[in-house]
C-alpha positions in Angstrom: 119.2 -228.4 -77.4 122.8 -228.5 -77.1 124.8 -231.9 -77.6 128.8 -232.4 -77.3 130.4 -235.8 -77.3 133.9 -236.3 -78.1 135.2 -232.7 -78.1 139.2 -232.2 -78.1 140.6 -229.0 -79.2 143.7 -227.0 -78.8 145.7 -223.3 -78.9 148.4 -224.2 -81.6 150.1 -227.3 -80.3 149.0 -227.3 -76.9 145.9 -229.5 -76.6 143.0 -228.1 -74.0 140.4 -230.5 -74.4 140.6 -234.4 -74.8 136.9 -235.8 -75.3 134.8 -233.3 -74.1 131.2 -234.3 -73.2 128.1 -232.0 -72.3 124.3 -231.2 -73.3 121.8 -229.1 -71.8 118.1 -229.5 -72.6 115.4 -226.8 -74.0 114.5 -225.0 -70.8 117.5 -225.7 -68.7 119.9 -224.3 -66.4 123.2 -226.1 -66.0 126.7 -225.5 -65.0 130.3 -226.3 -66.3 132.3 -226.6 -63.1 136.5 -226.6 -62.6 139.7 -224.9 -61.7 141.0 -222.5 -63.8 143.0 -223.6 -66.8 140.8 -227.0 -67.1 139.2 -226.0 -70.5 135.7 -224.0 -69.3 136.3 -221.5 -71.6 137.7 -223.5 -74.6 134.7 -225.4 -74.3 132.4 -222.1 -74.4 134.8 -220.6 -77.4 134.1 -224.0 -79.5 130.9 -223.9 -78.8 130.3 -220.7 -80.9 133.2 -221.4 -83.4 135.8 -219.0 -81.7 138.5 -222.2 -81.3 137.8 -224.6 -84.2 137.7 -228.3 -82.8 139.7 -230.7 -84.1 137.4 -233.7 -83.1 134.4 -234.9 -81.9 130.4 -233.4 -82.5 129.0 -230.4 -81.5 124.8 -230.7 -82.0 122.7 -227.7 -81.6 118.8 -228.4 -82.4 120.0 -231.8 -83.6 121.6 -229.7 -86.3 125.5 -230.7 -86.5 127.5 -227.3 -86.3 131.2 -228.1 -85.3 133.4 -226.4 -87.5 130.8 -223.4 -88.6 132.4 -220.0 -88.6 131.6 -218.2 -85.3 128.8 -215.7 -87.3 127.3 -218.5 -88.6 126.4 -220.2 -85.0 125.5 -217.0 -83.2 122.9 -216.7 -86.0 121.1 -220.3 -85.0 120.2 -218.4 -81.3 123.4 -218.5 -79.3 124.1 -215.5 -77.2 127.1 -215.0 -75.3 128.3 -213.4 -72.2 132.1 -213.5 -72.3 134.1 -213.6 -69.1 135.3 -210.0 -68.8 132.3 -208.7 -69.8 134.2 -206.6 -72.5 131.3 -203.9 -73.2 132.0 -201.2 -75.5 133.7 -198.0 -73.0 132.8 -195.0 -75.2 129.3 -196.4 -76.0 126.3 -195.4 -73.3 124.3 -198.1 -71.6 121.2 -197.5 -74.4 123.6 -198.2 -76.9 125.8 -201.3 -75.8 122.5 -202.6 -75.8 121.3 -201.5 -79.2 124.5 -202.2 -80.7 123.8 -205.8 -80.6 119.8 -206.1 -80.5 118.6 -208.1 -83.6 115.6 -210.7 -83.6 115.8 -214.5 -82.9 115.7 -217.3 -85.4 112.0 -217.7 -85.8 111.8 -213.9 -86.0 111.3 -213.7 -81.7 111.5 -209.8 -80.3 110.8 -210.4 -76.9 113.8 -208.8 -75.2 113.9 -205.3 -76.3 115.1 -202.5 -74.3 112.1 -202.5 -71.9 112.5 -206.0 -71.4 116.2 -205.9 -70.0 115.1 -202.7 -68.5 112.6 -204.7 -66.2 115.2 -207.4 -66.0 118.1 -205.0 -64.0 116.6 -201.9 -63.5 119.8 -200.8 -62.6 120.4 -200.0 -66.3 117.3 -198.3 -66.4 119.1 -195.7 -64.2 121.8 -195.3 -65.9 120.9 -195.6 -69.4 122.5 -192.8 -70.3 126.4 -193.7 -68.9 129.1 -194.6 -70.5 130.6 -198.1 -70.6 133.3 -197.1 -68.9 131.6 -195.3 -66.0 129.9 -198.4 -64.6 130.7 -200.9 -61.5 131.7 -203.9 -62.1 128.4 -205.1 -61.0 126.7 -202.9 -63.8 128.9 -203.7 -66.9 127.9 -207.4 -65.7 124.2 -206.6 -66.1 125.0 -204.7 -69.0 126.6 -207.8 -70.5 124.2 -209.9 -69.9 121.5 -207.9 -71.2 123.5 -207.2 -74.2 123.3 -210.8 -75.0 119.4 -211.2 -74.6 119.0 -208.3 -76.9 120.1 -210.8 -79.6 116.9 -213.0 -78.6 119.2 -216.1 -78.1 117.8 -219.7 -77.6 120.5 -220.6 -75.5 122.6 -217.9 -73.6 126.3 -218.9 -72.0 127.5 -217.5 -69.3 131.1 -217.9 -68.7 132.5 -216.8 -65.3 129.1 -215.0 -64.4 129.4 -213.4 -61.0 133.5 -213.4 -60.9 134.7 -210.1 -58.8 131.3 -209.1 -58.0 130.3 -208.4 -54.8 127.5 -210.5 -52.7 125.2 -208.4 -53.2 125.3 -207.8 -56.7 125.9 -212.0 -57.1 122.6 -212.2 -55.7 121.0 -209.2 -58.2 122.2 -211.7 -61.0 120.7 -215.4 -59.3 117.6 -213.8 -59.2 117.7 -212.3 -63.1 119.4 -215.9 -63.8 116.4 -217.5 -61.8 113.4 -215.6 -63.9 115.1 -216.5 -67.1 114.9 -219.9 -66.3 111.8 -219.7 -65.1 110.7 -218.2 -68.8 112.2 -221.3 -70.5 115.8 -220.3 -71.6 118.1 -222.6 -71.9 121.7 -221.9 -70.0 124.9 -223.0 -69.8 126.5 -221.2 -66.5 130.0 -221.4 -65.6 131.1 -219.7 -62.0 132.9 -220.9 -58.7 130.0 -220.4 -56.4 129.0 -223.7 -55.8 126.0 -223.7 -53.2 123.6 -220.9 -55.4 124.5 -223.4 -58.4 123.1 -226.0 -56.6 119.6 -224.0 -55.7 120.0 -222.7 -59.3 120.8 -225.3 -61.8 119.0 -228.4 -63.0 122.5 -230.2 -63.9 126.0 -230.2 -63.4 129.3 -231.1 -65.2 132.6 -230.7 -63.7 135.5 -231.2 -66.0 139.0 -231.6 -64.9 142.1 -231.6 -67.4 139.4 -231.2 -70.6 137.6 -234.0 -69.8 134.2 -234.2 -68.2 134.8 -236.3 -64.9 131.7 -236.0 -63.2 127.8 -235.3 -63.9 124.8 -235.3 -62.5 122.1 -232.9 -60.8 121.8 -231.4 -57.7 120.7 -233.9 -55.5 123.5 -236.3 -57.1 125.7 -233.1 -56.1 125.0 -232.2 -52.6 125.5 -236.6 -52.1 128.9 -236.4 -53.4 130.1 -232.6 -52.5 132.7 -233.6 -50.2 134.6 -235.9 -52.7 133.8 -233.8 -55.9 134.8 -230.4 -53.7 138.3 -232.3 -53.0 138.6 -234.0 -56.1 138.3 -231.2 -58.7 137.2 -228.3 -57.5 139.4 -227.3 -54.5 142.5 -225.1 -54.9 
């Protein structure tokens, strides 16, 4: 569904990422591991066209789309849950979500505001808040089902349980787990590294820009020791 080979981009002269590589297939969960400041978010923003590249492909149903205006690639089916969350503060739960709802590319309508509401029922609850009034735990949710209202194809998720407490991690695994299970393809990036591993189908750990390790699970939990030192410690 999603091919990048090649990628390198940059914030004025400072260069981020220097070959970038990553796919995920129709159907899949998988992660986008690092420390901070090793281009996980550069590689989500030229994804959708928010930091242009300046080489190397970016494929999205063997269509090529690097360099498309940002508008242009959400249109194809990819939603977006920003790290930050970033929902709208004077708006109530009902409308973040309606703000944003539109149909998929073929036409698809299947997340509507019952839908998310079965999803976190949470929101259900507080349909009727503001923005502004929710947890941290909630605007999360809220984000989240923000982007499904869109009827993506492929939803990323950067920084997805960051600052949320255990419990409320676990309320989005389980959400994360069910879309999965309903075929949506996901690109995941977060810190905690053992749900990944129960989550995800694949992994990708990038260090400096570069994509240094891959692999799934199984490959994972064999080398977690050396990739745990390696790239992901502090």
């Amino acid at each position: 569904m999603l091919e990048i080979e090649g990628l390198e981009a940059a914030y004025g002269d400072s260069r981020v990422l220097f070959g970038m590589e990553l796919s995920v297939g129709r159907g899949e969960l998988v992660t986008l591991m690092g420390r901070n400041g090793m281009g996980k978010t550069t590689t989500v923003r030229a994804i959708l066209g928010l930091t242009p590249p300046t080489a190397g492909s970016i494929r999205f149903l063997d269509r090529e789309i690097t360099g498309w205006p940002a508008h242009r690639i959400a249109r194809l089916g990819i939603g977006l849950v920003p790290e930050g969350r970033h929902v709208f503060p004077r708006l109530t739960v009902r409308e973040n979500l309606v703000a944003t709802a539109r149909p998929g590319p073929g036409g698809d309508r299947a997340w509507t505001l019952t839908a998310v509401f079965d999803l976190f029922p949470r929101l259900a609850e507080r349909r009727e808040a503001m923005g502004n009034q929710l947890s941290g735990g909630e605007q999360q949710m809220l984000a989240i089902g923000r982007a499904l209202m869109t009827n993506p194809l492929l939803l990323l998720l950067d920084e997805a349980t960051e600052g949320l407490a255990p419990m409320i991690r676990r309320e989005i695994w389980r959400a994360l787990a069910r879309l999965k299970r309903e075929g949506l393809a996901v690109l995941l990036i977060d810190k905690h590294v053992e749900p990944l591993l129960d989550l995800a189908d694949r992994h990708f750990v990038v260090e400096k820009g570069r994509c240094v390790w891959k692999g799934t699970s199984a490959d994972f939990r064999a080398e977690m020791e050396t990739i745990e030192r390696r790239w992901l410690g502090v």
